[in-house]
PDB file of the backbone (N, CA, C, O) and the ligand in Angstrom, with CONECT records:
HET     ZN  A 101       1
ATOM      1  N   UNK A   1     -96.173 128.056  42.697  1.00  0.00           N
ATOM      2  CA  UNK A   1     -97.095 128.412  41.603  1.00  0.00           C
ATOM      3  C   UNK A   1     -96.416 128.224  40.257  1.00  0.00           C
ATOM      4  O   UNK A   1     -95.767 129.128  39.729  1.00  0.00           O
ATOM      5  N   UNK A   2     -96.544 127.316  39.851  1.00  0.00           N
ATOM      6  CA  UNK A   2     -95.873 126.976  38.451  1.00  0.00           C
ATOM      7  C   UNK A   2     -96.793 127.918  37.228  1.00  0.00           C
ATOM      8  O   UNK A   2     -98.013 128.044  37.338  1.00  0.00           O
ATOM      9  N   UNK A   3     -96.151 128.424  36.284  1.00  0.00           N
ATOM     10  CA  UNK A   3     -96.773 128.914  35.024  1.00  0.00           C
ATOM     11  C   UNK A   3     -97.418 128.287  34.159  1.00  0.00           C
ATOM     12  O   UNK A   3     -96.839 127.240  33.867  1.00  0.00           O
ATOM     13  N   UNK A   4     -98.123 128.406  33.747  1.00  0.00           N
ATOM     14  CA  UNK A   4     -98.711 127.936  32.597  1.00  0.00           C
ATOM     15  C   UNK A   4     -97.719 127.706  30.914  1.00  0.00           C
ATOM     16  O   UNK A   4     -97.449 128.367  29.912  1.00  0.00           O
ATOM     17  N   UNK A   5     -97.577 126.919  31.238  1.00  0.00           N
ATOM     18  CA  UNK A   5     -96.701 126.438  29.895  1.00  0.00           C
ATOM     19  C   UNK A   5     -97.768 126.403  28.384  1.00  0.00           C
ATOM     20  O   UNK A   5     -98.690 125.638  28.100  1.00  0.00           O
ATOM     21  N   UNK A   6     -97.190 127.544  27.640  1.00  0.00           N
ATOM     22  CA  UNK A   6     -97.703 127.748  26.518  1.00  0.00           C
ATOM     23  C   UNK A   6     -97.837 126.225  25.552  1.00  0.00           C
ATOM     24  O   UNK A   6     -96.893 125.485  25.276  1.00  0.00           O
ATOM     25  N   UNK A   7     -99.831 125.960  25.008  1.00  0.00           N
ATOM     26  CA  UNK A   7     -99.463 124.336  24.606  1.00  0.00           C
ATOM     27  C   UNK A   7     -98.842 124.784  22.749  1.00  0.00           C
ATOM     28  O   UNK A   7     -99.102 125.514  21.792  1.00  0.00           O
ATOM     29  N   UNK A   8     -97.847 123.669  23.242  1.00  0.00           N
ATOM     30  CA  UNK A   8     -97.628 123.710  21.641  1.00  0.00           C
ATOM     31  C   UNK A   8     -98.754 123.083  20.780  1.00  0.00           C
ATOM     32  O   UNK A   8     -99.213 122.043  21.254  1.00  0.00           O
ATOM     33  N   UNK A   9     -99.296 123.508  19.599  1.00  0.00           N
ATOM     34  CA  UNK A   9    -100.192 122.900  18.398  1.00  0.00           C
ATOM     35  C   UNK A   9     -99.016 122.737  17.433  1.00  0.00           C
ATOM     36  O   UNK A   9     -98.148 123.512  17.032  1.00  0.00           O
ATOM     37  N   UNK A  10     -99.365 121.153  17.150  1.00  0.00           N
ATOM     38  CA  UNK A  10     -98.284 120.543  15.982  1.00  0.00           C
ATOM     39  C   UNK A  10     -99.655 120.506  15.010  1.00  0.00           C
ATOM     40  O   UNK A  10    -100.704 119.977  15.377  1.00  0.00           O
ATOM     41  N   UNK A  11     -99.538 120.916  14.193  1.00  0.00           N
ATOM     42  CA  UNK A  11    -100.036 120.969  12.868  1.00  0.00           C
ATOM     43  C   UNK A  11     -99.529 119.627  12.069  1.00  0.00           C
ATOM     44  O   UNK A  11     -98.332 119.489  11.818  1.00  0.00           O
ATOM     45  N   UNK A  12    -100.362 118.785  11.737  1.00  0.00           N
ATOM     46  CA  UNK A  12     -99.880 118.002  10.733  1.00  0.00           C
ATOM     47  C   UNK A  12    -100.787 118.083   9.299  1.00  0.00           C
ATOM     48  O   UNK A  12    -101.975 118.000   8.985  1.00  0.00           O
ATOM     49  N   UNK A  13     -99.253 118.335   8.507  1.00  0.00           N
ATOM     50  CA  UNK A  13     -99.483 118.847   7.131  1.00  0.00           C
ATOM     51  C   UNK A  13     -99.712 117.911   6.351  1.00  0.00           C
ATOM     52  O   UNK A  13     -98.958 116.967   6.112  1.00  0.00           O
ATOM     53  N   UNK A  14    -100.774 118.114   5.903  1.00  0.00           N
ATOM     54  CA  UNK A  14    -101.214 116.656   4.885  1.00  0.00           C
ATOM     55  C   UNK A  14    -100.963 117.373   3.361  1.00  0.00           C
ATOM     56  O   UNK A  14    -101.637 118.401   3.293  1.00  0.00           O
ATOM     57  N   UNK A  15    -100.348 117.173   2.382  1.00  0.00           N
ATOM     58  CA  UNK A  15    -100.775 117.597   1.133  1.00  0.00           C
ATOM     59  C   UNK A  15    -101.524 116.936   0.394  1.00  0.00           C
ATOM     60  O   UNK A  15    -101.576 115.728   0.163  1.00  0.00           O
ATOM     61  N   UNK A  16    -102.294 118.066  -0.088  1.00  0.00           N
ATOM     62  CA  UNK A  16    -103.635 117.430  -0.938  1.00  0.00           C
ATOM     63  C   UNK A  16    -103.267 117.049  -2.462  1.00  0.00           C
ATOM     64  O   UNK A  16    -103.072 117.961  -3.265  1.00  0.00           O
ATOM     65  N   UNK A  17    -103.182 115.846  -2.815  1.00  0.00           N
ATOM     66  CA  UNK A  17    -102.902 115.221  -4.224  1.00  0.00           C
ATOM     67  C   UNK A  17    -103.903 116.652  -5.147  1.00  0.00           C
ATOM     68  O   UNK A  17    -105.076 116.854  -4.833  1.00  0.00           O
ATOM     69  N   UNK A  18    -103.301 117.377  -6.090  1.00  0.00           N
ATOM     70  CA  UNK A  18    -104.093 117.379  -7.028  1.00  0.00           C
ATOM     71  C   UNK A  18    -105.200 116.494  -8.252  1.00  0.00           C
ATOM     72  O   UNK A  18    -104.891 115.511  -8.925  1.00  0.00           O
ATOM     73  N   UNK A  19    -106.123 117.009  -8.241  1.00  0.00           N
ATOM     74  CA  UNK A  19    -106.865 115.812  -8.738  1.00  0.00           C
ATOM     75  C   UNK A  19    -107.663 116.437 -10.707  1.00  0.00           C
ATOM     76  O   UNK A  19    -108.128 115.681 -11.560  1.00  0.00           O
ATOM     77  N   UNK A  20    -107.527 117.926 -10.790  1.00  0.00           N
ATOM     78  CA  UNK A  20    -107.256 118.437 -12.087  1.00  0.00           C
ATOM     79  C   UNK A  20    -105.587 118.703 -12.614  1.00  0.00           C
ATOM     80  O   UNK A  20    -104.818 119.496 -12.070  1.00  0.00           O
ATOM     81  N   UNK A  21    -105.309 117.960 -13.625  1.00  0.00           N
ATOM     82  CA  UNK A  21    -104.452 119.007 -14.205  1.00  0.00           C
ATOM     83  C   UNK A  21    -104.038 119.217 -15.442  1.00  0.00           C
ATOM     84  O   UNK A  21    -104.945 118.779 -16.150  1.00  0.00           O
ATOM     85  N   UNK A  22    -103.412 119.525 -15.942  1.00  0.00           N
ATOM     86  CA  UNK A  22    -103.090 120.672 -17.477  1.00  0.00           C
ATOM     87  C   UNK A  22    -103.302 119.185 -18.461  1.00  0.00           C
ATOM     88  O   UNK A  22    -102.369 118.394 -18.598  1.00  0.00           O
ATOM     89  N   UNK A  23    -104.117 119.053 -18.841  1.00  0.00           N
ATOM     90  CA  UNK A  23    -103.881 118.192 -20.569  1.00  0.00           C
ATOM     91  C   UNK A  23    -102.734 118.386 -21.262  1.00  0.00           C
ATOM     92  O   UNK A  23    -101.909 119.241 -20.937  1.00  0.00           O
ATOM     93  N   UNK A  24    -102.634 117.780 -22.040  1.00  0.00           N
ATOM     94  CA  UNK A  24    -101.408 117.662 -22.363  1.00  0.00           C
ATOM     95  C   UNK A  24    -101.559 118.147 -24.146  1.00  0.00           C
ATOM     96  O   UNK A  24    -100.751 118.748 -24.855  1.00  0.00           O
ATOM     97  N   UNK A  25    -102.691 117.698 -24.408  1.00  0.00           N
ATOM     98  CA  UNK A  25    -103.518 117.632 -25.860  1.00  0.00           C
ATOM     99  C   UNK A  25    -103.740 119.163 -25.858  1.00  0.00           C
ATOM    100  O   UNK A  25    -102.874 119.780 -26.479  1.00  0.00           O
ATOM    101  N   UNK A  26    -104.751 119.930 -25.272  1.00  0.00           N
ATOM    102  CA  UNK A  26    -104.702 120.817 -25.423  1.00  0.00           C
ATOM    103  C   UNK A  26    -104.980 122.128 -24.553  1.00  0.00           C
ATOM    104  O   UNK A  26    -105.973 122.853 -24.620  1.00  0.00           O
ATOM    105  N   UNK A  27    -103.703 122.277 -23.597  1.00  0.00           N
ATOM    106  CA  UNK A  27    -103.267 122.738 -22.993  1.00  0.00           C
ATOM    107  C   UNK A  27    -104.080 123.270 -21.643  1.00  0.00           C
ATOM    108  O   UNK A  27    -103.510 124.125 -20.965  1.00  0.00           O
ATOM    109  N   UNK A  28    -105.724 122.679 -21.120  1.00  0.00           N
ATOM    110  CA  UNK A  28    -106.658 123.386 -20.822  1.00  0.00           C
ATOM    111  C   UNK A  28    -106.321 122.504 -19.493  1.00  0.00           C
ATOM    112  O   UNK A  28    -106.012 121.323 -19.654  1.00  0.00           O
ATOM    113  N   UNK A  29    -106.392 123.217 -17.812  1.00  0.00           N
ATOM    114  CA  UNK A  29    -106.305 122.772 -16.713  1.00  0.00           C
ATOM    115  C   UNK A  29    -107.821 122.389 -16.712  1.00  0.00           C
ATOM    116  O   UNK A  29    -108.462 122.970 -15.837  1.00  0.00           O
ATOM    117  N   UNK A  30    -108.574 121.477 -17.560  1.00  0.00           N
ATOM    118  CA  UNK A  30    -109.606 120.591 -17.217  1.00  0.00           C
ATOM    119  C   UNK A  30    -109.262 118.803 -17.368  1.00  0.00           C
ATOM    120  O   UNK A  30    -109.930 118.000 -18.020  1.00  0.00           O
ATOM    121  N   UNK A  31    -108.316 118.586 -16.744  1.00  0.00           N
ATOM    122  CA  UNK A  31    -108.126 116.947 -17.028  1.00  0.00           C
ATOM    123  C   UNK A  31    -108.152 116.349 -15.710  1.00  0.00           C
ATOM    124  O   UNK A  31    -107.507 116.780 -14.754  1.00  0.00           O
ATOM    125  N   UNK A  32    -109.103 115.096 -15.683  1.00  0.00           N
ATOM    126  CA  UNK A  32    -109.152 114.678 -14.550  1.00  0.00           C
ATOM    127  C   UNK A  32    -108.833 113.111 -14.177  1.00  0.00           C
ATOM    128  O   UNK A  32    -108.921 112.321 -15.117  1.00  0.00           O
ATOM    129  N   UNK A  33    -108.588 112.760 -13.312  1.00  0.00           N
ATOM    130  CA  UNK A  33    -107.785 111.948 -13.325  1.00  0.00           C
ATOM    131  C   UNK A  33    -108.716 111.196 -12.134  1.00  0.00           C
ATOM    132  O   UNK A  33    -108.912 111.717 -11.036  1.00  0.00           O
ATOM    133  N   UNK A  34    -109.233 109.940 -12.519  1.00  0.00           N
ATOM    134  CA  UNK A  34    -110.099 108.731 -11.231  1.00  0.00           C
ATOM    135  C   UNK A  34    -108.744 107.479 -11.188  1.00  0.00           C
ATOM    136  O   UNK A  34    -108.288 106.886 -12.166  1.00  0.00           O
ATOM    137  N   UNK A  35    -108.265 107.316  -9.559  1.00  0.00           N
ATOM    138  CA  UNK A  35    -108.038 105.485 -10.132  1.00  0.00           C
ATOM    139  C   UNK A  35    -109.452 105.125  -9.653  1.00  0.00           C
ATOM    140  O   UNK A  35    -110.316 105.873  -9.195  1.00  0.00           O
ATOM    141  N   UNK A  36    -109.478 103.877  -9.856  1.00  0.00           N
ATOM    142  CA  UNK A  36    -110.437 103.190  -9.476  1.00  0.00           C
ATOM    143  C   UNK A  36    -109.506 101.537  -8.501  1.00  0.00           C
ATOM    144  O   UNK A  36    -109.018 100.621  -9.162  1.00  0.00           O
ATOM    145  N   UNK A  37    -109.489 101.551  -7.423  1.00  0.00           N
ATOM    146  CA  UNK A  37    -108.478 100.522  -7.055  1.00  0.00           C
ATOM    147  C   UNK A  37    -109.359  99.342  -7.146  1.00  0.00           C
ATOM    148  O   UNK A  37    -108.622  98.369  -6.982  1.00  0.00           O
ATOM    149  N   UNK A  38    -110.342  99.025  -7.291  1.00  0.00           N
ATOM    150  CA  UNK A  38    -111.018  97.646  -7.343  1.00  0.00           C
ATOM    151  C   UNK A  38    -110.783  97.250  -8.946  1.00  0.00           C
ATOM    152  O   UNK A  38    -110.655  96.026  -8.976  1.00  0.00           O
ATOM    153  N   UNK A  39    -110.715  97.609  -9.815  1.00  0.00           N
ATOM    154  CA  UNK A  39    -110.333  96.975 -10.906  1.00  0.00           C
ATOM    155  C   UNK A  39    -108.616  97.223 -11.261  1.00  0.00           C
ATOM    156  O   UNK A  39    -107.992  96.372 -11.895  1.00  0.00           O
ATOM    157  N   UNK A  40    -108.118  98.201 -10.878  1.00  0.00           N
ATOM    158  CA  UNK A  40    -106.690  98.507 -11.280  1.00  0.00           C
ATOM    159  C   UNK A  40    -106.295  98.917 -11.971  1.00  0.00           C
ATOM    160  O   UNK A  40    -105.229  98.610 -12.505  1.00  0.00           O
ATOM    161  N   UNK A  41    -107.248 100.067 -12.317  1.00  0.00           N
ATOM    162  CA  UNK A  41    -107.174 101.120 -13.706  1.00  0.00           C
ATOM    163  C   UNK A  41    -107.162 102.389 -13.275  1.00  0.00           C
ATOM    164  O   UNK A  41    -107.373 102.594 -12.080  1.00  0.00           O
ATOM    165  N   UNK A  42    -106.975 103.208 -13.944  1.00  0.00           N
ATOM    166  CA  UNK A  42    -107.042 104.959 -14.091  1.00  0.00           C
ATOM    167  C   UNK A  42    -107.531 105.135 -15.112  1.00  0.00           C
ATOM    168  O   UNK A  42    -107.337 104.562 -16.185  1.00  0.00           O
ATOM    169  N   UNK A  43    -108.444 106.240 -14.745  1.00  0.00           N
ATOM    170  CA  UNK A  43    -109.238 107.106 -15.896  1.00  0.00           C
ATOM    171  C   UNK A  43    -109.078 108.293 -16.159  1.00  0.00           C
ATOM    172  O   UNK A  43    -109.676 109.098 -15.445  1.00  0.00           O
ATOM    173  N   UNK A  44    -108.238 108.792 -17.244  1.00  0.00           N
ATOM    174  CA  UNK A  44    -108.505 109.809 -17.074  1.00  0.00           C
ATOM    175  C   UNK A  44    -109.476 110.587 -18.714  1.00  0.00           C
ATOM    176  O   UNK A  44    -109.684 110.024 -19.789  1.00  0.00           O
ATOM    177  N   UNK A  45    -109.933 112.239 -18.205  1.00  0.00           N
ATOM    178  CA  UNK A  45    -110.765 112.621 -18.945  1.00  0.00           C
ATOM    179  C   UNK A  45    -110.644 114.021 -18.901  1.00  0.00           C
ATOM    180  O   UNK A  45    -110.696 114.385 -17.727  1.00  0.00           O
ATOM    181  N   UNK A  46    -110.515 114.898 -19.628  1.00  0.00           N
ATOM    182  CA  UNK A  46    -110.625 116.182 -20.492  1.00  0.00           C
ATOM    183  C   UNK A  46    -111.649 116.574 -20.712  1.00  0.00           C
ATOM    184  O   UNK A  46    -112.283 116.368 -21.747  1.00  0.00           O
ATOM    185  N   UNK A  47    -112.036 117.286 -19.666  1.00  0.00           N
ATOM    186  CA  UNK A  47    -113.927 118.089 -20.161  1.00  0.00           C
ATOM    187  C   UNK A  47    -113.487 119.276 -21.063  1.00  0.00           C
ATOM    188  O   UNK A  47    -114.493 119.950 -21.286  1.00  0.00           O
ATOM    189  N   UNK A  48    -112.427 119.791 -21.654  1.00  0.00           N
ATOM    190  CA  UNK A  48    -112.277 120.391 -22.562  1.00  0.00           C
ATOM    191  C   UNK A  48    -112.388 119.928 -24.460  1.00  0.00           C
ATOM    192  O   UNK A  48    -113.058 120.324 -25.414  1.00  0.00           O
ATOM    193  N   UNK A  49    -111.559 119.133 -24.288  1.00  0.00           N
ATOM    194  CA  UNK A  49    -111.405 118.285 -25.526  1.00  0.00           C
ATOM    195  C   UNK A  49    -111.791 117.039 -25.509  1.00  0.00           C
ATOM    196  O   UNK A  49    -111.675 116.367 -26.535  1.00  0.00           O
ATOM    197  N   UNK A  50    -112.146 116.675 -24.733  1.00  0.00           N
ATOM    198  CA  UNK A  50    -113.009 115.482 -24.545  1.00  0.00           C
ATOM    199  C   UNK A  50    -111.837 114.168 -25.190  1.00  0.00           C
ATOM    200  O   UNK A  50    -112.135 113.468 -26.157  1.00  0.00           O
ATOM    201  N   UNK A  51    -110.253 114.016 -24.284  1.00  0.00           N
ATOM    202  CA  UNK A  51    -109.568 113.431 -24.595  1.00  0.00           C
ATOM    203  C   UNK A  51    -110.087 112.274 -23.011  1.00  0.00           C
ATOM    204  O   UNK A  51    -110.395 112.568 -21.856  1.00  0.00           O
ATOM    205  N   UNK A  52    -109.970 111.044 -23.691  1.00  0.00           N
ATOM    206  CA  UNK A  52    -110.313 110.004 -22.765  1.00  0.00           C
ATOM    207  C   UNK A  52    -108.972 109.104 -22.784  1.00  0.00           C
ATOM    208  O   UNK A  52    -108.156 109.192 -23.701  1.00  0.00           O
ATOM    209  N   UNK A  53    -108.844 108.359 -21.847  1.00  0.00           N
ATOM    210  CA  UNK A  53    -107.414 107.901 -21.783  1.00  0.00           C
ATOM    211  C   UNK A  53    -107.487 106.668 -20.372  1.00  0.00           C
ATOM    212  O   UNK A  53    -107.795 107.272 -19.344  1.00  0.00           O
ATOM    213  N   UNK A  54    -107.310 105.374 -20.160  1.00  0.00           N
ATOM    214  CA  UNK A  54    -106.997 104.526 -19.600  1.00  0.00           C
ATOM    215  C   UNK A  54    -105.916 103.906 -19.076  1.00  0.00           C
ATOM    216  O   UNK A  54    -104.918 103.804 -19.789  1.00  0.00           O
ATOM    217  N   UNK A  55    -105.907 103.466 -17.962  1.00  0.00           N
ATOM    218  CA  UNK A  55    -104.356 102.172 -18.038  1.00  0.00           C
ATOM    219  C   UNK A  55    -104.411 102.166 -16.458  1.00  0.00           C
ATOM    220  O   UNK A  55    -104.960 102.928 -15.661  1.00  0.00           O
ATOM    221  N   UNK A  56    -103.503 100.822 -16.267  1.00  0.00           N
ATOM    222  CA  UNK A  56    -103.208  99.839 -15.391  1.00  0.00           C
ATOM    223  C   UNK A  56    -102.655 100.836 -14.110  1.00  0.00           C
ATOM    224  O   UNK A  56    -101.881 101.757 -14.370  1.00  0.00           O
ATOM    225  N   UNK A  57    -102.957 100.668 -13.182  1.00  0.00           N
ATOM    226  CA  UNK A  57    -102.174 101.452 -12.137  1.00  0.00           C
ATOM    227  C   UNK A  57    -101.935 100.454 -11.137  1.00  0.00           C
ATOM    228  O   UNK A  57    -102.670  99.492 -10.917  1.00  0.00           O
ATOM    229  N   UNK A  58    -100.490 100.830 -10.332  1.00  0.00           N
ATOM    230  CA  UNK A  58    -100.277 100.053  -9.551  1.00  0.00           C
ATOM    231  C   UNK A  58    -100.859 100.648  -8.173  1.00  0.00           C
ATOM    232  O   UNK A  58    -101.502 101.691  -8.055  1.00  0.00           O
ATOM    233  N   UNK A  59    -100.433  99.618  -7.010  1.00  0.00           N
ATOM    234  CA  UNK A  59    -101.146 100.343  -5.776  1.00  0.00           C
ATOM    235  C   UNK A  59    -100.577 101.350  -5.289  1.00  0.00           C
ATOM    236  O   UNK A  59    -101.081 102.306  -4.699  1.00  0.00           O
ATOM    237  N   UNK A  60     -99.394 101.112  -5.563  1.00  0.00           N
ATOM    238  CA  UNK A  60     -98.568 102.305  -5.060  1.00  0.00           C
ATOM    239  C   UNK A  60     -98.169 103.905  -6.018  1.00  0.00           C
ATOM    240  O   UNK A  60     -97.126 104.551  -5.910  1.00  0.00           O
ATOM    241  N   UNK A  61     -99.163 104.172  -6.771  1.00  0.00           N
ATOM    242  CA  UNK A  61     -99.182 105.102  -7.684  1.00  0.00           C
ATOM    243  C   UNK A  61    -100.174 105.912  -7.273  1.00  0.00           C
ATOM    244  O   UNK A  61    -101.173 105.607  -6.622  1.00  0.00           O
ATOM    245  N   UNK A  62     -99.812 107.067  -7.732  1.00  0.00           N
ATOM    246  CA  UNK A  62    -101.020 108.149  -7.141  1.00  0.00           C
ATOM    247  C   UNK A  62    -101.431 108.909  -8.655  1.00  0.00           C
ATOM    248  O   UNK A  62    -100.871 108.685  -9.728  1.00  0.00           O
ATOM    249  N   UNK A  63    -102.309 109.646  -8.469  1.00  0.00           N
ATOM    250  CA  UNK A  63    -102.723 110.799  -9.697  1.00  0.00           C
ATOM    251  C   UNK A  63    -101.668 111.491 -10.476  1.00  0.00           C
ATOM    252  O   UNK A  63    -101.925 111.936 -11.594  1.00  0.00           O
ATOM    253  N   UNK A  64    -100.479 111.603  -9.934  1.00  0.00           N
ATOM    254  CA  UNK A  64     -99.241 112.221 -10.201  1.00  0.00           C
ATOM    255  C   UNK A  64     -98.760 111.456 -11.165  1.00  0.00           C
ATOM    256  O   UNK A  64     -98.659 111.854 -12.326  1.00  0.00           O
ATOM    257  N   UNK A  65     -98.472 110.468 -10.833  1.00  0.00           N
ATOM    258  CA  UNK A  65     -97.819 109.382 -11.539  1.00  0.00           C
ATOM    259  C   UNK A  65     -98.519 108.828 -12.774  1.00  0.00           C
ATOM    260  O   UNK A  65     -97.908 108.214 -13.649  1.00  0.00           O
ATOM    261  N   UNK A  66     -99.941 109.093 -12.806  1.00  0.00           N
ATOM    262  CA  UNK A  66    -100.522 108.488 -13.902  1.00  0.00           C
ATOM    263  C   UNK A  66    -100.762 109.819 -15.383  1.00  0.00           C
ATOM    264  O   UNK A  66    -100.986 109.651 -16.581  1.00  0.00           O
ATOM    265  N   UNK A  67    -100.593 110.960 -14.618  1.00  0.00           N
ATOM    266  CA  UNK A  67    -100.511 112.191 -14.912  1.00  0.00           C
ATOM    267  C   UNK A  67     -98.709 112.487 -15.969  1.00  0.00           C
ATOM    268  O   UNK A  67     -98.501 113.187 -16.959  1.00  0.00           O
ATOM    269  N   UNK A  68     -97.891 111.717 -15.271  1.00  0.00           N
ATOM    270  CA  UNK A  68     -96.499 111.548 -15.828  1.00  0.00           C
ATOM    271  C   UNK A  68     -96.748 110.401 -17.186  1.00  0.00           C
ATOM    272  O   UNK A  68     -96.509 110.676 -18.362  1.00  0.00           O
ATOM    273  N   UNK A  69     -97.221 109.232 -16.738  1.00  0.00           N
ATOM    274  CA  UNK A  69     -98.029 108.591 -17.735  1.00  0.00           C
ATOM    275  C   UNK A  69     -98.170 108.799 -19.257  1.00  0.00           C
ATOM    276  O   UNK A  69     -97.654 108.421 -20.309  1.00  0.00           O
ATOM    277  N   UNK A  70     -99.202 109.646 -18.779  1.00  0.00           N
ATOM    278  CA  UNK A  70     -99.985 110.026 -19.657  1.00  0.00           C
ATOM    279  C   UNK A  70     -98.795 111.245 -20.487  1.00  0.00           C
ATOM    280  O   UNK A  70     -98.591 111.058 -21.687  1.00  0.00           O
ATOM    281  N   UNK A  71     -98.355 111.971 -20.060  1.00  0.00           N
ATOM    282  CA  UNK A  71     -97.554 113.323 -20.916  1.00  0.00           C
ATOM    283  C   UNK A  71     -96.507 112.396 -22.050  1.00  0.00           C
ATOM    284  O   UNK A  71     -96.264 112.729 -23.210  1.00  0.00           O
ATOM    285  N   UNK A  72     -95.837 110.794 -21.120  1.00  0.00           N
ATOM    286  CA  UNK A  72     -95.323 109.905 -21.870  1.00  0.00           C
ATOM    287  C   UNK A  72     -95.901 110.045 -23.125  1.00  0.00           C
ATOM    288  O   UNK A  72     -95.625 110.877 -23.990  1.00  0.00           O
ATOM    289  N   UNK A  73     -96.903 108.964 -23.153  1.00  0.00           N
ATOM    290  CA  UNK A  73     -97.973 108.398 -23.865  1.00  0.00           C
ATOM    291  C   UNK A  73     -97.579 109.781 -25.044  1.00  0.00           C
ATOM    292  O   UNK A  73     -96.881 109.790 -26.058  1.00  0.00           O
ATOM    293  N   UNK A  74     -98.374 110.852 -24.366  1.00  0.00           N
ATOM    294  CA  UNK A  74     -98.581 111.968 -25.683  1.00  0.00           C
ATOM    295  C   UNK A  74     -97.295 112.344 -26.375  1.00  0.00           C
ATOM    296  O   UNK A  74     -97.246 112.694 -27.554  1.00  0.00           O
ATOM    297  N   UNK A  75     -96.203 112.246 -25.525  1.00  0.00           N
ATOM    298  CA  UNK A  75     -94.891 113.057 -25.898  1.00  0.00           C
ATOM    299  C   UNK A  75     -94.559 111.823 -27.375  1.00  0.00           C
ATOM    300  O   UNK A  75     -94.502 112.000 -28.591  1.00  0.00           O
ATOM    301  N   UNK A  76     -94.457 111.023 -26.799  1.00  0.00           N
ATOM    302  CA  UNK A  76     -94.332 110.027 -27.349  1.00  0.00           C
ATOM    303  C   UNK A  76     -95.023 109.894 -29.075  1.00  0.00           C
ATOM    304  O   UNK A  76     -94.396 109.702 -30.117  1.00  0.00           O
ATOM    305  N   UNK A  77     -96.099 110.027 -28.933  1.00  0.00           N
ATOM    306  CA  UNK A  77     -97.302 109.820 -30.178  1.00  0.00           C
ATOM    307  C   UNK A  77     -96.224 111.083 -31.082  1.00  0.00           C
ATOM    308  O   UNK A  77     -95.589 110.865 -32.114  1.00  0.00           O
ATOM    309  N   UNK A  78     -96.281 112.159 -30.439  1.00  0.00           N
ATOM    310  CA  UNK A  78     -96.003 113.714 -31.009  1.00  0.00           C
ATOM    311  C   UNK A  78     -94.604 113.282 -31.796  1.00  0.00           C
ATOM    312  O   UNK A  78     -94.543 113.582 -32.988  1.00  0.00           O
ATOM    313  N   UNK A  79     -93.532 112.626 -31.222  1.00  0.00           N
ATOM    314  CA  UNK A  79     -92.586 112.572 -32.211  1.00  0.00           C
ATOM    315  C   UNK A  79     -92.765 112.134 -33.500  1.00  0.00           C
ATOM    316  O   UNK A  79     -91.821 112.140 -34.290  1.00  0.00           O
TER     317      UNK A  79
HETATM  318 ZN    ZN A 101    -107.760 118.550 -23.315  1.00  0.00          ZN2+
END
């Protein structure tokens, strides 16, 4: 009579890309961020301040990265 061997459940952890985050302009966690991979752009947009913002994304870039981008872009202007 063999036992019943407890089944292991492997959980596979996916993390979910954030897809709002903090503006950079003015400070409000309403900024959102689309790529669009058929043309090869990112959009992003601020339902707070209504800051609009574009550019080239590669394939291998995610929301994160265009999100780093963008803080460039502003850090940048600000000096
Ligand atoms: Zn904003």
């Amino acid at each position: 009579m063999g036992r019943r061997r407890r089944k292991k459940i492997v959980k596979v952890y996916k993390p979910k890309i954030p897809k709002i985050f903090t503006c950079p302009v003015c400070g409000s966690k309403s900024l959102n961020i689309t790529i669009n991979r058929k043309d090869g752009n990112a959009y992003v947009k601020c339902a707070n301040c209504k800051l609009e913002w574009s550019t080239n994304v590669k394939s291998y870039e995610e929301t994160i990265d265009i999100y780093h981008k963008l803080f460039d872009e502003y850090i940048d202007r600000l000096e």
